[in-house]
C-alpha positions as CSV (number, residue, x, y, z in Angstrom):
1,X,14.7,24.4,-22.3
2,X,15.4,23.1,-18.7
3,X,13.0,23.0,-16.5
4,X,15.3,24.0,-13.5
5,X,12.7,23.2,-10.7
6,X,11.7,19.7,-12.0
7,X,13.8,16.5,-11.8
8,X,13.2,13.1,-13.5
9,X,12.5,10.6,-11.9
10,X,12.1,6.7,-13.4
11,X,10.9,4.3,-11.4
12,X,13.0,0.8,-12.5
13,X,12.2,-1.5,-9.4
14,X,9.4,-3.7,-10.5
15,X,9.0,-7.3,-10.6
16,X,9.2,-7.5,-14.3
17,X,7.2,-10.8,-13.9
18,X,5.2,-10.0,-17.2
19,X,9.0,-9.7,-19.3
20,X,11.2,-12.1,-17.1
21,X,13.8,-10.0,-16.6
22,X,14.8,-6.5,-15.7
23,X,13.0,-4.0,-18.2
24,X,15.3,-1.0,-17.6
25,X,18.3,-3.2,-18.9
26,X,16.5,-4.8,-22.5
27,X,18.7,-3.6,-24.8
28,X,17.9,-0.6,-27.4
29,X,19.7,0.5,-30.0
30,X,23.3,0.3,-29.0
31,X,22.2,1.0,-25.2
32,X,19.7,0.1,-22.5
33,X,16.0,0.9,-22.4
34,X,16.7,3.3,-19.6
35,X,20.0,4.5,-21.4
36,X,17.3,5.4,-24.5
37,X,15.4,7.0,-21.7
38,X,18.0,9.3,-20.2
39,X,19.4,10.1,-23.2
40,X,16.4,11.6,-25.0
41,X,15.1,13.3,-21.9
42,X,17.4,13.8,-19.4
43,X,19.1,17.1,-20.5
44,X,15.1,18.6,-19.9
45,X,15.5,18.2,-15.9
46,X,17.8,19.9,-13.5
47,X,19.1,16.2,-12.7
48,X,18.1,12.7,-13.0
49,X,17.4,10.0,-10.5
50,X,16.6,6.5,-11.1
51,X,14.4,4.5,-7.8
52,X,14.1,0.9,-7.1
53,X,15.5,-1.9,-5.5
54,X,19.1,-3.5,-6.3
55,X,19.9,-1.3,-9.8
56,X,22.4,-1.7,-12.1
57,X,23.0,1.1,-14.0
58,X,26.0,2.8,-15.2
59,X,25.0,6.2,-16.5
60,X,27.0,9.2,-15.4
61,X,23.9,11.5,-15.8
62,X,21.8,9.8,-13.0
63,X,21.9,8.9,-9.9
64,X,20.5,6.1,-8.3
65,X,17.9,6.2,-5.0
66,X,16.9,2.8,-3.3
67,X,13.7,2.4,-2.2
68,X,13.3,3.8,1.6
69,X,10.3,1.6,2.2
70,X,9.8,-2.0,2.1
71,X,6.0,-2.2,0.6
72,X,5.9,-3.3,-2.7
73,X,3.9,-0.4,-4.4
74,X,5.4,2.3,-7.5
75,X,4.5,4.7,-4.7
76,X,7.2,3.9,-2.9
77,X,9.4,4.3,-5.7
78,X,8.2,8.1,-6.1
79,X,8.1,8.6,-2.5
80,X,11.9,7.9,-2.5
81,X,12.5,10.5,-5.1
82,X,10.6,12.9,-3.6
83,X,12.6,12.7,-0.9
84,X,16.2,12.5,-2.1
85,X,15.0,15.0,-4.8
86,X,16.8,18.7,-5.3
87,X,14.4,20.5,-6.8
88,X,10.6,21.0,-5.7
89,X,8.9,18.4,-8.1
90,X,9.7,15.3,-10.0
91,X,8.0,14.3,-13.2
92,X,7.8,10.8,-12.8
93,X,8.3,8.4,-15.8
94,X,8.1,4.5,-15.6
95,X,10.9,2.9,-17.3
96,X,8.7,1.0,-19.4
97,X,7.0,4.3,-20.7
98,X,10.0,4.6,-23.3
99,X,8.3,6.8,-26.5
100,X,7.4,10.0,-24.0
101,X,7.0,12.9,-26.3
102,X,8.7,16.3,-24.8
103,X,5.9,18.1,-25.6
104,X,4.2,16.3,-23.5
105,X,6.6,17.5,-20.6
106,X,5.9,20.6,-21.9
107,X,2.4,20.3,-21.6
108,X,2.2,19.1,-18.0
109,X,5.5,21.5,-16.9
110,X,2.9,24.3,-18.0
111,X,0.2,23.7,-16.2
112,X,2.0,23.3,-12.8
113,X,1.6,26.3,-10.2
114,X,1.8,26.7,-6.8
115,X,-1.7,25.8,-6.2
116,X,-1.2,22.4,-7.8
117,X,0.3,19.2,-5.6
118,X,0.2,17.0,-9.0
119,X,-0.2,17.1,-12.8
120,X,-1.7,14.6,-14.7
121,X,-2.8,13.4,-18.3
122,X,-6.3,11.7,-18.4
123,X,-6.4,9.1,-20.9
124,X,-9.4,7.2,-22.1
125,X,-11.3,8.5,-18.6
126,X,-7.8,7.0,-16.9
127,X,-5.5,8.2,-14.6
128,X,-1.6,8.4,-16.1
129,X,0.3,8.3,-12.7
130,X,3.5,7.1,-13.6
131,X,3.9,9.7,-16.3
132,X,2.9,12.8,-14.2
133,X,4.6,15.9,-12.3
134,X,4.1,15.5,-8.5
135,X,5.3,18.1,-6.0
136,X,8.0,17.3,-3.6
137,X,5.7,18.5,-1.0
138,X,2.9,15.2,-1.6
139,X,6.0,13.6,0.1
140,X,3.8,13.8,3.6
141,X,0.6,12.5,2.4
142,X,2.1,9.6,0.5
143,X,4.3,8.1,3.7
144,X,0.7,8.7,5.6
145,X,-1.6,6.9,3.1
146,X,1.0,4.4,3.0
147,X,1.1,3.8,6.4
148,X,-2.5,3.7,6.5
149,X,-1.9,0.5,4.3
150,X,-2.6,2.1,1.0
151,X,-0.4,1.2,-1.8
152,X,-2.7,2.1,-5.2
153,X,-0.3,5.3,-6.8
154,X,-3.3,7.6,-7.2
155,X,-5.4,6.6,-3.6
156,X,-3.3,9.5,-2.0
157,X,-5.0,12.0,-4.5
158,X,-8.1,13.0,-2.2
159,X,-5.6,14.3,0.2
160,X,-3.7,16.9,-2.4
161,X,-4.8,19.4,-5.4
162,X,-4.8,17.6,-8.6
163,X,-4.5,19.4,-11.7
164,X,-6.2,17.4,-14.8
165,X,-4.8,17.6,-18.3
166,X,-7.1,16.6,-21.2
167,X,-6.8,13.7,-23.5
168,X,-7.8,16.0,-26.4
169,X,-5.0,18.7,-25.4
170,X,-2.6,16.1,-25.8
171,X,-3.5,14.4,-29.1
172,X,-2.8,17.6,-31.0
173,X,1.0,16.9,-30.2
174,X,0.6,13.4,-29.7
175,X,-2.0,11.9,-31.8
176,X,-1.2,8.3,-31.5
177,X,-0.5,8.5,-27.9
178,X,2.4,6.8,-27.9
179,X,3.3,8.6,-24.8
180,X,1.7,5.7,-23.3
181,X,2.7,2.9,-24.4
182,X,3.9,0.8,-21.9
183,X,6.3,-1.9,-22.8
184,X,5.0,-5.3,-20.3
185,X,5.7,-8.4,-22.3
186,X,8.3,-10.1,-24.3
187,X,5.9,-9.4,-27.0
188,X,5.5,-5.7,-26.6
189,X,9.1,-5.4,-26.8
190,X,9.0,-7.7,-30.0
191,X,6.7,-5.4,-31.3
192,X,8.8,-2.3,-30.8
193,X,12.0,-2.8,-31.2
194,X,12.7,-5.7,-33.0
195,X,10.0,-5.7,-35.9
């Protein structure tokens, strides 16, 4: 299935001061991280974009957005896809995120309506912002709270509808939640991919 209204969109323009070097380039089995990334899900979007600062990538299935804004924040990252976005909502996936489950995509594609400016998985009473389905049309409110100095991903979500999916509703496809993991350290990548 495509979901034909959705786009992905990773965010790759961290620091990367935890791994000491660019995550979305570690290399993966015969590829990149974010090669692995767009591979596996890519074909589920309507297109792919990639957001950040100074990327290197050479992937004919994506297309590459610099950050509009200069604040250092993932927000500005998804605010930048919004808006070079062609379809009406992104699902936005960090690039250190790189075990997403599609049914998981499923999952939160589901539960979007119109009513509903983002769709997010709670995990362990927390938040999952950078592996959520935001509406193109948050593009507003996030400029505004960042203007307003704000730079914390979810500190724009008192000013938009916010549709909550369970822990428990994701376990039953996921239950390791490995969906999660994010990749920060040397370490972690040890731990994954070279054990």
């Amino acid at each position: 299935m495509i979901f034909k209204e959705t786009s992905l969109l990773i965010l790759a323009g961290g620091a990367s001061s935890r791994m000491g070097c660019p995550k979305h380039l570690l290399p993966v089995f015969g590829g990149t991280m974010m090669d692995s990334i767009i591979n596996r899900l890519g074909g589920m979007f309507a297109e792919t974009i990639v957001a950040g600062r100074g990327i290197e990538l050479n992937h004919r299935d994506a297309r590459i957005v610099e950050d509009i804004r200069p604040e250092q924040s993932p927000l500005v990252g998804i605010l930048s896809g919004l808006k070079a976005s062609s379809t009406s909502n992104v699902f936005v996936l960090g690039c250190d995120m790189p075990f997403v489950k599609p049914g998981l995509i499923h999952l939160l594609t589901s539960r979007k309506d119109d009513t509903s400016d983002v769709v997010i998985p709670v995990i362990r009473g927390y938040f999952e912002p950078l592996c959520a389905i935001y509406s193109c049309r948050t593009s507003d409110r996030i400029a505004q709270y960042i203007d307003s100095g704000g730079r914390k991903v979810t500190g724009f979500f008192q000013t938009v509808n916010v549709a909550e999916v369970r822990e428990s509703e994701i376990r039953l496809f996921d239950p390791l939640l490995k969906s999660f993991t994010n990749l920060n350290t040397p370490n972690d990548y040890r731990n994954y991919y070279l054990s």
